[in-house]
C-alpha positions as CSV (number, residue, x, y, z in Angstrom):
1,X,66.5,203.6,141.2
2,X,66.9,201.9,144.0
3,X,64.9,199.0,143.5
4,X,66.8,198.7,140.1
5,X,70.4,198.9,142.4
6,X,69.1,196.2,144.6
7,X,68.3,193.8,141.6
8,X,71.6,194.0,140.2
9,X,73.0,193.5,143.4
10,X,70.7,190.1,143.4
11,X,71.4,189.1,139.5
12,X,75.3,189.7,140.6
13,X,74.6,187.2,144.0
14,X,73.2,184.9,141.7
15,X,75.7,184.5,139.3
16,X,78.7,184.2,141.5
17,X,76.7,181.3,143.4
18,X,76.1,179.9,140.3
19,X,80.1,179.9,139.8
20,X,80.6,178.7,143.3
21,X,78.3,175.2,143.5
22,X,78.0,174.6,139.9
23,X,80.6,172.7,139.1
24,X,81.3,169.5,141.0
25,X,84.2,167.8,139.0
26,X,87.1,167.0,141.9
27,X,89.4,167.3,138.5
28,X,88.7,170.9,137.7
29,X,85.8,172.6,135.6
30,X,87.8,173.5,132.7
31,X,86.8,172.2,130.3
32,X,89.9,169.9,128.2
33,X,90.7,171.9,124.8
34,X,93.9,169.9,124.6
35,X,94.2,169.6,119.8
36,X,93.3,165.7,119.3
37,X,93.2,163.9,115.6
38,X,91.1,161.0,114.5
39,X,93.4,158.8,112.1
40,X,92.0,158.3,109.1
41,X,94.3,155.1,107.8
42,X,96.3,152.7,110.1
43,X,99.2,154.9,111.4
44,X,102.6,154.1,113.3
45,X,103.2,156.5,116.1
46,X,105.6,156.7,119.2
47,X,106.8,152.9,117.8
48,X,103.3,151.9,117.6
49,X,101.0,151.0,114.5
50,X,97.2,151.6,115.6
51,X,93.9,151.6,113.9
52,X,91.6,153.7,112.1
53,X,89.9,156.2,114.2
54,X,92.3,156.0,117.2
55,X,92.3,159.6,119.1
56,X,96.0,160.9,119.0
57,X,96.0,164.2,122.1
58,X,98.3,166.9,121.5
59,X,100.0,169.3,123.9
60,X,99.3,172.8,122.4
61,X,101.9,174.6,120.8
62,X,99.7,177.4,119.4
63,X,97.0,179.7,121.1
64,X,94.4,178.7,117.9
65,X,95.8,175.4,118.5
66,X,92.1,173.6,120.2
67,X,89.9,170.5,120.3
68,X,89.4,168.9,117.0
69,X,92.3,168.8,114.1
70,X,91.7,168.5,110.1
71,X,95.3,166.8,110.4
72,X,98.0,165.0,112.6
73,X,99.9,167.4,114.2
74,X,103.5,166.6,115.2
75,X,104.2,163.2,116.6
76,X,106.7,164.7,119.5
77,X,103.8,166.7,120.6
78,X,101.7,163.5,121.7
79,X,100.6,163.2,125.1
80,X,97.8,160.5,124.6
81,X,96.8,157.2,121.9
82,X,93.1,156.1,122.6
83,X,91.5,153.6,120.0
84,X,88.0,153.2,119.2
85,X,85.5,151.9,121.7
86,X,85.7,148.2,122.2
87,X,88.8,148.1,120.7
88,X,92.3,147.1,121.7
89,X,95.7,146.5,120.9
90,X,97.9,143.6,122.2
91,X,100.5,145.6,123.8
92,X,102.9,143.6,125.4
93,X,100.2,140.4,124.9
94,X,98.0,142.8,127.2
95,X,94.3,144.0,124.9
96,X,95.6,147.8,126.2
97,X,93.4,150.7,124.7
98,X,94.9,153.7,126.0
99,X,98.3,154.9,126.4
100,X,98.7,158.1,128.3
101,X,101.9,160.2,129.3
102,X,102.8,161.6,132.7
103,X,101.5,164.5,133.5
104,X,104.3,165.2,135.8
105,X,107.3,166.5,133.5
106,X,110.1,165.7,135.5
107,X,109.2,162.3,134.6
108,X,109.8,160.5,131.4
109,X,107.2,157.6,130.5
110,X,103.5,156.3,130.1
111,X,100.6,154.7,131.2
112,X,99.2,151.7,129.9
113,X,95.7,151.1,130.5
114,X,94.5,147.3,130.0
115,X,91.1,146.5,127.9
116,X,89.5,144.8,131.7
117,X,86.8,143.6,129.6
118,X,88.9,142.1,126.8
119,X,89.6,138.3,126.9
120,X,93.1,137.9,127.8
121,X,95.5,134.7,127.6
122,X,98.3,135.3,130.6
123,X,101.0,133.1,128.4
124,X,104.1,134.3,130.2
125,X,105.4,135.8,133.9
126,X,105.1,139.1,132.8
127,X,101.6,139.1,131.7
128,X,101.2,137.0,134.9
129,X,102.6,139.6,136.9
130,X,100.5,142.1,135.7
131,X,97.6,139.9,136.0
132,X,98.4,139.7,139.6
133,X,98.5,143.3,140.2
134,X,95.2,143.8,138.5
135,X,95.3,147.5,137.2
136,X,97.6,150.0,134.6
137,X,101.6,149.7,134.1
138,X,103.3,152.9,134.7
139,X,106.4,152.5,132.5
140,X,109.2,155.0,132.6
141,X,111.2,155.1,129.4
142,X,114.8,156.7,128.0
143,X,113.1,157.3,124.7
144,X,110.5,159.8,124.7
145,X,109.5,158.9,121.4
146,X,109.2,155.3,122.2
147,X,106.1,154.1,123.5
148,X,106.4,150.5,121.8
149,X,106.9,147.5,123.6
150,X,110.6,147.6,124.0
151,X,112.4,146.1,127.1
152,X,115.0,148.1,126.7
153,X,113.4,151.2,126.6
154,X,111.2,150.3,129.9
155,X,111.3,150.3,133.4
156,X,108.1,149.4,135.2
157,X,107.4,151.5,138.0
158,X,104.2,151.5,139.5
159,X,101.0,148.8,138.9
160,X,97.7,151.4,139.8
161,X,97.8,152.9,143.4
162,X,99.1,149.7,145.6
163,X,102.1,149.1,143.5
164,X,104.5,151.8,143.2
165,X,107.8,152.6,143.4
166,X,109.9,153.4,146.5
167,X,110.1,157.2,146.9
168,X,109.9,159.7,149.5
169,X,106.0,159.6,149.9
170,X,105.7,156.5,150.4
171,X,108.6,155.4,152.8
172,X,106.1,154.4,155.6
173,X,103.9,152.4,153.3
174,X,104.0,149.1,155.7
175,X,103.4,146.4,152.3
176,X,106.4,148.4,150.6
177,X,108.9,145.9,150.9
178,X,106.4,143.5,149.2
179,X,105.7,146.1,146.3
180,X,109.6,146.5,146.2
181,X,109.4,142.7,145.2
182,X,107.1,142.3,142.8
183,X,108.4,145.2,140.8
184,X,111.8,143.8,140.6
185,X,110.0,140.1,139.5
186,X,107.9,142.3,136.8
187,X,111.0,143.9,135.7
188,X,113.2,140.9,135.0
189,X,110.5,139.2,133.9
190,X,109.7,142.2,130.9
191,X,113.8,141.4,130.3
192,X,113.3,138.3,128.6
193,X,110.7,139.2,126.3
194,X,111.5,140.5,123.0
195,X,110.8,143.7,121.8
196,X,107.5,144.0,119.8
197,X,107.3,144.8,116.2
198,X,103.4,144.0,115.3
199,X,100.4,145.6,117.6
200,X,97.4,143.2,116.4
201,X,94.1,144.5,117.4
202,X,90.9,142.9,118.5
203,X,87.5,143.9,118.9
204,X,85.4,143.1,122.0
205,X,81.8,144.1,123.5
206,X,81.9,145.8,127.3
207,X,79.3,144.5,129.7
């Protein structure tokens, strides 16, 4: 008896080590269960037309509601547009393959990660400008629904970590002023470009 007390005292050491240390994701070890649909036709969502087999996320509105959909759920409920590997859409005349919402819900907007491996032609200031900053736009927007290219609809407010807005986290950043700057040169300079009504995609191989 007791020999078989002191093994489950082991088997029960065992296992809640095996919780501790086995996970070493900094993000969390939950696994993401967030619904998501493959598009089976071109599709025009959130302002945006995007290809065949683009990965459209979904915040849950249902228990049952988990991984893997037999159909587009509904469009307000979209928290993410990836397309296909080695694929991008010109966004803005940037090859961008993943638009992602805030997580933080107090704040209405995107991200828009750039294609780094796609050839790109930097034709105007804006593209220029976000050349220059060398990572993903964070756009605030007043339309939710909206994540096409529409000036009016945007407000760039951060370019990756070095470039973001002035708030109350960052008020001792020393290069602030300078970031202050160039987001009010990338903002005028996304004012005098039309708003976008055709998302052309190319196709490129990563190194």
């Amino acid at each position: 008896m007791d020999r078989v007390f002191k093994l489950s005292i082991l088997s029960f050491l065992v296992l809640l080590l095996s919780g501790c240390i086995g996970c070493y994701n900094p993000t969390g070890c939950n696994r993401d269960t967030s619904p998501y649909f493959y598009t089976k036709q071109i599709t025009q969502v959130k302002g945006v037309t995007v290809p065949v087999g683009t990965k459209l996320v979904y915040k849950s509105q249902k228990s049952k509601q988990k991984n893997e959909q037999t159909a587009p759920l509904k469009e307000e409920h979209i928290t993410g547009i990836k397309l296909p590997k080695d694929s991008a859409m010109l966004w803005g005349g940037m090859p961008t393959n993943h638009l992602l919402q805030f997580t933080n819900s107090e704040m209405q907007g995107f991200t828009a990660y750039r294609a780094q491996e796609a050839p790109t032609v930097y034709s105007n200031q804006f593209l220029k400008l976000w050349k220059e900053c060398d990572s993903d736009l964070d756009i605030s927007i007043k339309n939710k629904n909206d994540w096409s290219f529409n000036p009016a609809n945007m407000k760039i407010i951060g370019c990756g970590i070095n470039y973001q807005e002035r708030a109350s986290y960052n008020t001792n950043n020393p290069s602030q002023d300078k970031v202050d700057i160039f987001l009010i040169k990338i903002n005028q300079a996304l004012q005098k470009l039309p708003q976008q009504k055709e998302y052309p995609v190319i196709h490129y191989a990563e190194n």
